[in-house]
C-alpha positions as CSV (number, residue, x, y, z in Angstrom):
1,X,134.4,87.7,94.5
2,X,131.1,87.9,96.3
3,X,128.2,86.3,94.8
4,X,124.9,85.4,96.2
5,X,123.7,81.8,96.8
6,X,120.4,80.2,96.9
7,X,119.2,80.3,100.8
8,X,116.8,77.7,102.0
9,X,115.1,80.8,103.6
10,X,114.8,82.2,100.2
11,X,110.4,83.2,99.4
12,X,108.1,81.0,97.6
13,X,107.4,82.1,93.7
14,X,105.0,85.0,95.2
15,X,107.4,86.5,97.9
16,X,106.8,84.6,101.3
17,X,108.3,83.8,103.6
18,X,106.1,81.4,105.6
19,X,103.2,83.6,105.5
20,X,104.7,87.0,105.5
21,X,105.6,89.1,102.6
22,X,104.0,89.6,99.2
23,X,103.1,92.2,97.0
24,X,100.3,94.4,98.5
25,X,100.3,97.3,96.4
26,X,98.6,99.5,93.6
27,X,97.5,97.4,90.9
28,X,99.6,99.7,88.3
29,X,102.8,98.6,90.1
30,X,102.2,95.0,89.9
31,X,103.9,94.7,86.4
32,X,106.8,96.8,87.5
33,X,107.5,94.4,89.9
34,X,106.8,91.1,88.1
35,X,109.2,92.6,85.7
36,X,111.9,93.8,88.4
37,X,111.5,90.3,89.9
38,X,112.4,88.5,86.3
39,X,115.2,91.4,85.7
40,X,117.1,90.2,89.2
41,X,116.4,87.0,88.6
42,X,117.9,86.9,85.3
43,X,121.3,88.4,87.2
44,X,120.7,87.2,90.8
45,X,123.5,84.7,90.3
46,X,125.4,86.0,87.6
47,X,129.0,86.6,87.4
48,X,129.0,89.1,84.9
49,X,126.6,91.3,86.6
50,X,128.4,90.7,89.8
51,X,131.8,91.3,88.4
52,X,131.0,94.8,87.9
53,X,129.3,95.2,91.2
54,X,132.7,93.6,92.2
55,X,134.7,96.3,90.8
56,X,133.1,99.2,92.4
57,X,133.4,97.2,96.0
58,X,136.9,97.5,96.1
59,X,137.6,100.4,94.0
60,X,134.6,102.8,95.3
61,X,133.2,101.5,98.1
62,X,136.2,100.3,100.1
63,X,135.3,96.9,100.5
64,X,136.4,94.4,102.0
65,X,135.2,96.4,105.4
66,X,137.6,95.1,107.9
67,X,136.8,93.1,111.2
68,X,138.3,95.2,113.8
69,X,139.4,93.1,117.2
70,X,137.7,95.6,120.0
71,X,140.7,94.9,122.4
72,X,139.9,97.3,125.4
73,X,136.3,96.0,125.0
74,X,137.3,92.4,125.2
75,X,139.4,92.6,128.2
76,X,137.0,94.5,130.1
77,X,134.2,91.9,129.1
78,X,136.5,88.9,129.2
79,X,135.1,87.9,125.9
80,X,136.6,88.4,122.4
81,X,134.4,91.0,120.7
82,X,135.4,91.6,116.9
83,X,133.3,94.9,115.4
84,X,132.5,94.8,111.3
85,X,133.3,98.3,110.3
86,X,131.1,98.9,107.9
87,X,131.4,102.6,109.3
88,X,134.3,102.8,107.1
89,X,132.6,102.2,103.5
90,X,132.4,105.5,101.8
91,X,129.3,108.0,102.8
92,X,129.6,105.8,106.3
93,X,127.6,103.2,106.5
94,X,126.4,99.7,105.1
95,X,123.7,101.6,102.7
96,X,126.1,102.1,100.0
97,X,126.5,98.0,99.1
98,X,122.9,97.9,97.8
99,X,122.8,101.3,96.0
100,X,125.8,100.5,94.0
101,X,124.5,96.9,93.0
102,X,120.9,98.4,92.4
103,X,122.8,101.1,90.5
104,X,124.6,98.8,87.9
105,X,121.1,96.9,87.5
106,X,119.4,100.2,87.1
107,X,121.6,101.7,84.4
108,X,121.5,97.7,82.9
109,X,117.2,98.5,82.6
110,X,118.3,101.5,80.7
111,X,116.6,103.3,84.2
112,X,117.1,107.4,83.4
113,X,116.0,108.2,87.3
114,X,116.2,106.6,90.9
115,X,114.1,107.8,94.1
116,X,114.5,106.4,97.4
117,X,113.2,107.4,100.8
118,X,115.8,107.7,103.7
119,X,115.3,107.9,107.7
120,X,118.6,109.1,109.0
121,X,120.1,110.2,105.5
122,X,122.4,107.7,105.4
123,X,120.3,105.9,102.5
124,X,119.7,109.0,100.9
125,X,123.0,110.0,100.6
126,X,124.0,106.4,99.4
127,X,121.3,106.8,96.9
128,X,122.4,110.0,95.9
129,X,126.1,109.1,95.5
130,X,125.8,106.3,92.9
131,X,123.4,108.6,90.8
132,X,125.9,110.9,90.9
133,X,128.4,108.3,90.0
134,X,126.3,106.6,87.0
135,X,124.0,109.5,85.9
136,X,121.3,109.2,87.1
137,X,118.5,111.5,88.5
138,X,117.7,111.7,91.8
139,X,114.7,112.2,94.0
140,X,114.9,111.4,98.1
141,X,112.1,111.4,100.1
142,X,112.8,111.6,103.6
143,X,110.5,112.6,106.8
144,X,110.2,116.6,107.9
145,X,111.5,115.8,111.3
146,X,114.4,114.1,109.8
147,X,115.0,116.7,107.6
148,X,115.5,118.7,110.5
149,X,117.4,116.7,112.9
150,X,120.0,115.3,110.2
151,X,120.7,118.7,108.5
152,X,123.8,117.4,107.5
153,X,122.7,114.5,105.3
154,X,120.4,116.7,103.7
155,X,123.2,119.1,102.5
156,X,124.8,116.5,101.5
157,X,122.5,114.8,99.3
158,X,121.5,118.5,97.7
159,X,125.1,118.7,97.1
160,X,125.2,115.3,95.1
161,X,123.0,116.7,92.7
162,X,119.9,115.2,94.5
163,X,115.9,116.6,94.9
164,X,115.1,116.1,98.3
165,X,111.3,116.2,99.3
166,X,110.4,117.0,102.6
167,X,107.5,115.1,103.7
168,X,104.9,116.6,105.8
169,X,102.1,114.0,106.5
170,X,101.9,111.4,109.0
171,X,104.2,111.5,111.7
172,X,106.5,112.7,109.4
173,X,109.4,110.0,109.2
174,X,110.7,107.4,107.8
175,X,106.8,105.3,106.8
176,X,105.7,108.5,105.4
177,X,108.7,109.5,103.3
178,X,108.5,105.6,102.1
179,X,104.4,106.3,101.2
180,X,105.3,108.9,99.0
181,X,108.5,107.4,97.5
182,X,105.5,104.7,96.7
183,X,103.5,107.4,95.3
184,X,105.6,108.5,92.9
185,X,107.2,105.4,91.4
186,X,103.2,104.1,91.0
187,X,103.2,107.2,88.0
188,X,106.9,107.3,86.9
189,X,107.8,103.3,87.1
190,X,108.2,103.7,83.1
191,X,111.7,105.2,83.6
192,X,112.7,105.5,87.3
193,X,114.3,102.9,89.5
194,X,113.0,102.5,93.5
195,X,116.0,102.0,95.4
196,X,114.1,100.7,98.6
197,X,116.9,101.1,101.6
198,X,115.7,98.2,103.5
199,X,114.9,94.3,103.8
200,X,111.2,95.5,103.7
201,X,108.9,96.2,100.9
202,X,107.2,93.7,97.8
203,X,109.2,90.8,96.8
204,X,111.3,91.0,95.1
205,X,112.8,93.7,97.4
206,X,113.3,92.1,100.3
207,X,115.5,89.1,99.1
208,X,117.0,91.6,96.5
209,X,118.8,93.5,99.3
210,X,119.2,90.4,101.7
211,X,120.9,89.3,98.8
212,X,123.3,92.2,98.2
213,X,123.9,93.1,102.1
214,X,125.1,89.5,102.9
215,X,128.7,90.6,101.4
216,X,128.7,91.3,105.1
217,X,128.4,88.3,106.9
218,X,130.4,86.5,103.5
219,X,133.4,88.4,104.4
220,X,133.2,88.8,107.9
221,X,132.5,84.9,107.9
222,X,136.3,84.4,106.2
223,X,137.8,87.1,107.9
224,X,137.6,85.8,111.4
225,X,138.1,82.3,110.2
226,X,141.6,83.7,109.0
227,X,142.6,84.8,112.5
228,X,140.2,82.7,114.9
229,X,140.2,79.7,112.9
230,X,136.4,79.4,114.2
231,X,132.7,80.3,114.2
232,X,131.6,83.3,116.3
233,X,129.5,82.2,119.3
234,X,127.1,84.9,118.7
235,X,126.4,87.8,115.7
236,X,124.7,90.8,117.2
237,X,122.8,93.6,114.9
238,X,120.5,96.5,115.4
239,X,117.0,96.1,113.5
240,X,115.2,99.1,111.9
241,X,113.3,97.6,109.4
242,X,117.0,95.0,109.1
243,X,119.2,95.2,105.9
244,X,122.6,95.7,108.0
245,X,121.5,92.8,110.2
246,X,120.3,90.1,108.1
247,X,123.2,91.2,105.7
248,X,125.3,89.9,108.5
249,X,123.0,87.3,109.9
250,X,122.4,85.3,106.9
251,X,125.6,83.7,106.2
252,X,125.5,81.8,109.7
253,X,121.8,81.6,109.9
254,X,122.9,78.0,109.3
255,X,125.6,77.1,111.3
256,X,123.7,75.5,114.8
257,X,126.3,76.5,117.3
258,X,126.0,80.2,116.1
259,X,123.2,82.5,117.7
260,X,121.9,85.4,115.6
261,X,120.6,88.5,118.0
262,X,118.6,91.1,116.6
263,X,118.5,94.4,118.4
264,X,115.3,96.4,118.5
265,X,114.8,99.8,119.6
266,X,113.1,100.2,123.1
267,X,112.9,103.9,122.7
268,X,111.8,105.4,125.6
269,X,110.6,101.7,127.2
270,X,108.1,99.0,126.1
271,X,105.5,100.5,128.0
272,X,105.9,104.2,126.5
273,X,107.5,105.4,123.2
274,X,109.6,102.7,121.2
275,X,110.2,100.7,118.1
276,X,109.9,97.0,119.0
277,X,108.0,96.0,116.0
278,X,108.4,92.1,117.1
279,X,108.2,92.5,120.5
280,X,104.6,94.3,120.6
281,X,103.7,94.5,117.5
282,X,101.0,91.9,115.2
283,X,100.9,90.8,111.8
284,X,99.3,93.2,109.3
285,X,100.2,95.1,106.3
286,X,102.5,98.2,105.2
287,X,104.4,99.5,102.7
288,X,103.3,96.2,100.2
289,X,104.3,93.6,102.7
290,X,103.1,91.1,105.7
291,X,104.7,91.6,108.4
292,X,104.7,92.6,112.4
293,X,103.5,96.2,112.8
294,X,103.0,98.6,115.6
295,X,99.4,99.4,115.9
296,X,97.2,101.2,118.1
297,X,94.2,99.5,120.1
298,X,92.1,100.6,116.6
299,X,94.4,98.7,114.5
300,X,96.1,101.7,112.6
301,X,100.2,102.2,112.5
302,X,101.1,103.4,115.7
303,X,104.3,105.8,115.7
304,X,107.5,104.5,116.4
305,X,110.4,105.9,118.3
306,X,113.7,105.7,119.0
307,X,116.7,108.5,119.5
308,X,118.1,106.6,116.1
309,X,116.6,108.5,112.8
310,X,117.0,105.4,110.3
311,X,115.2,102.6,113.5
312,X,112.1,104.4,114.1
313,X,110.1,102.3,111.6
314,X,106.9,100.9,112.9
315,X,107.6,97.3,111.1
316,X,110.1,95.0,110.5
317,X,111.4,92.9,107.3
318,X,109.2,90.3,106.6
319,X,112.1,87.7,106.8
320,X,112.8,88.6,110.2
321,X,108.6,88.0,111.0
322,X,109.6,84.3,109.9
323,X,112.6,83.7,111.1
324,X,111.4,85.1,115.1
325,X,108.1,82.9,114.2
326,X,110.4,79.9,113.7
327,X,112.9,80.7,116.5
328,X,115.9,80.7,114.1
329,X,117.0,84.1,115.2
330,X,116.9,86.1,119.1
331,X,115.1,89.3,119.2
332,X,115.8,91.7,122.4
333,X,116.0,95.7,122.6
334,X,118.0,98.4,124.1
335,X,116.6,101.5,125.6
336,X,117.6,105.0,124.2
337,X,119.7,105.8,127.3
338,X,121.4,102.4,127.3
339,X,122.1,102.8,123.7
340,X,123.7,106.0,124.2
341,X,125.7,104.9,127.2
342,X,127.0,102.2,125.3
343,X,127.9,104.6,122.2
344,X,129.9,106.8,124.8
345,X,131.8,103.5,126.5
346,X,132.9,102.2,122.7
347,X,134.1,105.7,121.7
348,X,136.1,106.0,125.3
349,X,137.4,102.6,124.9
350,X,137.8,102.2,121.6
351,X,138.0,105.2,119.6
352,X,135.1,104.6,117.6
């Protein structure tokens, strides 16, 4: 059974890491968050509570995800490439690991609501599966030109039982679906749950779901252990704003003879359109955190792009702002058109 550890990457007492992170926000959510912070604290490492998160893993969720040896891929690349399927979770993707844990610990606070904001839908549906599972109420906030180009996510999270705002302002995605998910937990915090979607946010958010999301690397650490018998050579992840990469990332963060790369998006290139928060971004603040953020040449949150929904997000997760300060992890991009290149070549050769 999967249960957190203490990571010496872990934040100081106010949520750092190094100098990024912290709580920037609304005064009237500051005791909402101290108190969220002593609730997963109190849990963070308990079997109990983890027990029950256990249960739902394997029984709802699918879990273990299996570790799938990409053989076609392999021979043509003359390297052994293993994929982590967490594709095959139910509602399809990694998202669902910290909604059910956030869940339980909702429905533990005696929570009667949960809101989240979603990019591609895949949060938002995770989101509004376990409030269908446990009860619970359900508000998604998710970008107008999201809501249009993921049609299906939207249906169904409306057919979960879910509210689903559309949000008109900004540039219309994912950072302005997350300010109004902000919005409206800073007057209903009383009796609604934020289930953030990412490794981004206040503390204790962003070692909440680092801590939940590294069942990936945990299992996929044993898994290839039982039929390799080794360490990988290198772990490779896409970064939106991070959870599915540092979930797999942080259980080899410190072996030495492993290298961690991050995947940004390059959009349309680095000198036009694009999402590489680390690569050309600088420190500021968003969304109640320190971290790197696109800005324009007057310092205000530039748009991000990519063809992905859920990795146009003009920052990045405060841990990953440490760990590419201290060179622990490599950060690199992929272009739209290389991106979908490679997602036709893995479905020719793999089936996937």
């Amino acid at each position: 059974m999967y249960i957190p550890k203490p990571s010496p990457h872990d934040p100081d007492n106010n949520g750092h890491f190094g100098i990024f992170g912290g709580r920037f926000v609304p005064e009237t959510l500051m005791p909402a968050l101290e108190q969220l912070r002593l609730d997963y604290e109190a849990v963070r490492f308990d079997k109990e509570f983890w027990s029950e998160v256990d249960y739902y893993y394997k029984n709802y969720v699918g879990r273990p995800s299996p570790l799938y040896f990409a053989q076609n891929l392999s021979k043509e690349l003359n390297a052994k490439i293993y994929l982590k399927r967490e594709d095959l979770n139910h509602t399809g993707a990694h998202k669902i690991n910290h909604t059910v844990a956030q869940a339980v610990l909702a429905k533990r606070l005696g929570k009667k609501k949960v809101i989240a904001e979603t990019g591609a839908g895949q949060h938002g549906v995770a989101t509004a599966t376990v409030a269908a599972l446990f009860g619970l109420e359900c508000e998604i906030f998710m970008g107008a030109k999201d809501v249009a180009r993921q049609e299906l996510n939207v249906f169904r999270m409306k057919l979960l039982g879910a509210k689903v705002h559309s949000v008109e302002s900004g540039s219309k995605t994912l950072k302005d679906a997350m300010n109004d998910a902000i919005r409206h937990w800073v007057t209903n915090a009383r009796d609604t749950y934020y289930i953030i979607g990412t490794v981004a946010g206040p503390h204790p958010y962003p070692m909440m779901i680092r801590d939940i999301q590294s069942i990936i690397g945990w299992e996929a650490k044993s898994q290839l252990n039982s039929v390799e018998g080794c360490l990988p050579d290198k772990v490779i992840a896409c970064i939106g704003g991070g959870s599915n990469a540092l979930g797999i990332f942080n259980h080899f963060l410190q072996d030495d003879s492993v290298e961690c790369i991050g995947i940004e998006a390059g959009g349309m290139g680095l000198d036009c359109k694009h999402g590489c928060s680390l690569e050309k971004g600088s420190p500021g603040v968003l969304h109640g955190q320190l971290s790197y953020l696109l800005k324009d040449e007057d310092g205000q949150i530039q748009e991000a792009h990519s063809i992905s929904a859920g990795l146009d997000y003009p920052g990045i997760g405060q841990e990953y702002a440490y760990l590419n300060d201290e060179n622990i992890v490599t950060f690199n991009h992929i272009t739209d058109d290389a991106a979908l290149n490679a997602f036709v070549w893995i479905s020719q050769k793999e089936g996937i």
